[in-house]
C-alpha positions in Angstrom: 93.5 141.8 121.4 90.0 141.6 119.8 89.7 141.8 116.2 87.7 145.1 115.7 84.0 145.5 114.0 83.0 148.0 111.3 79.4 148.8 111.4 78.3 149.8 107.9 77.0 148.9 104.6 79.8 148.8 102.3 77.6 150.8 99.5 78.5 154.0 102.0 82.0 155.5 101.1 82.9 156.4 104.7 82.8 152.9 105.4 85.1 151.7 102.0 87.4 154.5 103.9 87.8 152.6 106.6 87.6 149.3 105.0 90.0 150.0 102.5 92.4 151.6 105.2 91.9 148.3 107.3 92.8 146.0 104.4 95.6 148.2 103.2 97.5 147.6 106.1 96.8 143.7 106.4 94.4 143.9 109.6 91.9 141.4 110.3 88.3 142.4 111.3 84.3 142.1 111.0 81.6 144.1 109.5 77.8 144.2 110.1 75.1 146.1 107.9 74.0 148.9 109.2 72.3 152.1 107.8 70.5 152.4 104.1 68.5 149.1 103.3 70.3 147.2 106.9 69.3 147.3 110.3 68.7 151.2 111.3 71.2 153.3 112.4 68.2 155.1 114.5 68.3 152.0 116.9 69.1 152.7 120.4 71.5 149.8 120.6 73.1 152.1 117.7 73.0 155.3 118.8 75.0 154.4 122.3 77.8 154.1 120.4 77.3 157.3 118.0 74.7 159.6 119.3 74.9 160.7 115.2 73.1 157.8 114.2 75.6 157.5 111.0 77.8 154.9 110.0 81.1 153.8 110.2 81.2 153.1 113.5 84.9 150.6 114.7 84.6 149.0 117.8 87.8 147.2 119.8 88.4 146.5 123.2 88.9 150.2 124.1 85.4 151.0 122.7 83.7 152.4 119.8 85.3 155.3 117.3 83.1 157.3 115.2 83.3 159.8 112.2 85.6 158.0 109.4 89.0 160.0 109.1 89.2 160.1 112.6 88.9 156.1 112.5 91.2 155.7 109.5 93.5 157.7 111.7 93.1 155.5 114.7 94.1 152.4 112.8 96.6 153.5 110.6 98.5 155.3 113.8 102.2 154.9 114.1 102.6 152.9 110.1 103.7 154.4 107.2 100.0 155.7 105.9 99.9 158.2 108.8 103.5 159.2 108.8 105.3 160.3 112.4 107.1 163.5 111.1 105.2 166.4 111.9 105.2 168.2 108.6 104.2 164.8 106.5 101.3 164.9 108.6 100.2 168.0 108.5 99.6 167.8 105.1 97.9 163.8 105.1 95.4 166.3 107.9 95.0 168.9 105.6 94.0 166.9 102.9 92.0 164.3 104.6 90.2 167.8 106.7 89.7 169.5 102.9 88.2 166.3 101.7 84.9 166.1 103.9 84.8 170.0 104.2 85.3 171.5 101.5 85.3 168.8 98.7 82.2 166.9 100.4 80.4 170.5 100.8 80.7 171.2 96.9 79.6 167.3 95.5 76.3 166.9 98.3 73.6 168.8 96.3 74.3 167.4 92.7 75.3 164.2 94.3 72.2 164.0 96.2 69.9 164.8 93.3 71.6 162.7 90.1 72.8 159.6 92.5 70.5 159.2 95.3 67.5 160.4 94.1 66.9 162.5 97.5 63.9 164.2 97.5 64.2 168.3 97.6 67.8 167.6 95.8 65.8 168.4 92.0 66.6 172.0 91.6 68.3 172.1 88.0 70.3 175.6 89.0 71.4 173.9 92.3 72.5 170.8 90.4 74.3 172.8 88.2 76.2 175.2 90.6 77.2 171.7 92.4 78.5 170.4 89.6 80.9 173.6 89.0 81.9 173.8 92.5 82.8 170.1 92.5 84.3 170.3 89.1 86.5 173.3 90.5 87.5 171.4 93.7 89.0 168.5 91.2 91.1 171.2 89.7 92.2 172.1 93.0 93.4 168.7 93.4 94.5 168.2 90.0 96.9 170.9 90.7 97.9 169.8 93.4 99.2 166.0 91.6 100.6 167.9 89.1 103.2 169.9 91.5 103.4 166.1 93.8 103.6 163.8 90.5 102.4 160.8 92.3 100.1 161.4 95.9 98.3 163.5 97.5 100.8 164.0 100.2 104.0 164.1 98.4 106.0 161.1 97.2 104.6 158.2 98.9 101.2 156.7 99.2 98.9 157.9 102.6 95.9 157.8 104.2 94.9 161.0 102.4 95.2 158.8 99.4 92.5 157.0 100.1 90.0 159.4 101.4 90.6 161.3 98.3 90.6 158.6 96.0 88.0 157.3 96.9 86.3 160.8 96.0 87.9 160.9 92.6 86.0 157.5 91.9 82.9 159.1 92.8 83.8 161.7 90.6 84.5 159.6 87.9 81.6 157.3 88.2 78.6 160.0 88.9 76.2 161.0 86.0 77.8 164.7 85.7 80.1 166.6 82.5 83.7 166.5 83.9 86.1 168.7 83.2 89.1 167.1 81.3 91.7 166.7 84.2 94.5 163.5 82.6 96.2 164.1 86.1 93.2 162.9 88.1 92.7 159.9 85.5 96.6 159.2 86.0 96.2 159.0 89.6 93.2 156.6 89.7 94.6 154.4 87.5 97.7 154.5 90.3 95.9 154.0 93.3 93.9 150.9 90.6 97.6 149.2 90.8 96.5 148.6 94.6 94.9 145.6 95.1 92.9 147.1 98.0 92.0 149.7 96.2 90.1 147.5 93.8 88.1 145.9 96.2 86.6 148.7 97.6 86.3 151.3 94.5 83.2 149.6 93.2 82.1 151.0 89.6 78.4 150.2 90.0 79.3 152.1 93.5 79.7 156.0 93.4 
């Protein structure tokens, strides 16, 4: 069995996802650069194996995977973080699915114009509306700790753990007035207990 590659620059938090996923469960592998500041993810030798041109891509002997839950599912298939009862993982899907839908969709526009700097990303009432709709979508998940009392999921520690942590770092770490939600500090300094967690949740990283 090959060890598998992780195309992506680590500063992109689809590709801690995976990384984190990867070193959660103890699995060897290799990463190259690719996308912002790397080689370009518009290279043809790129785009054969994602005609999206984005990054993470995993490639193993069976091929390349693309788009980052679906990879974090692929290598966290049949262990504990992607449990085998039906109902458990429904609910790791429909968190993981709410993340990048709905969670993603309200962050990108204040995000885009206080982080990245992107230009068209500057108007003050957009930022603003962003910031609400993300602020609300913490509640949501607040809420949802609160009736848990320890993971996304339920009782023990999945892979919607760390999709969504990783989005309540980049909460936490972004330039924006937060609501006051002690569950969501609670949790993050839970999931800080995890050693892989740490390596990948980089401060100076939103």
């Amino acid at each position: 069995m090959t060890i598998p590659k992780v195309l992506g620059r680590a500063s992109s938090i689809n590709v801690r996802k995976v990384l984190w996923t990867l070193d959660e469960l103890g699995l060897a592998y290799e990463r190259e650069d690719w996308g912002q500041g790397f080689a370009p993810t518009s290279d043809p030798k790129f785009v054969a194996l994602n005609p999206n041109a984005l990054v993470p891509v995993l490639i193993d002997e069976h091929g390349p995977v693309w788009e980052s839950n679906a990879i974090c599912r692929y290598v966290a298939a049949d262990t504990p973080l992607f449990p085998a009862d039906r109902r458990q993982r429904a609910l790791v899907d429909q968190w993981m699915d709410w993340q990048c839908t709905e969670l993603n969709t309200a962050w990108r526009y204040a995000f885009a114009g206080l982080v990245r700097k992107t230009p068209g990303f500057d108007d003050p009432k957009q930022i603003a509306t962003s910031v609400a709709a993300w602020n609300t979508a913490m509640g949501l998940l607040s809420a949802r700790l609160v009736d848990t009392g320890a993971y996304v999921a339920g009782d023990t520690f999945t892979l919607a753990d760390i999709v969504l942590g990783l989005s309540v770092h980049r909460w936490l770490f972004s330039p924006i007035e937060r609501e006051d939600w002690p569950t969501l500090t609670a949790y993050y300094e839970r999931l800080s207990q995890r050693p892989a967690f740490r390596t990948w949740a980089d401060p100076r990283v939103p």
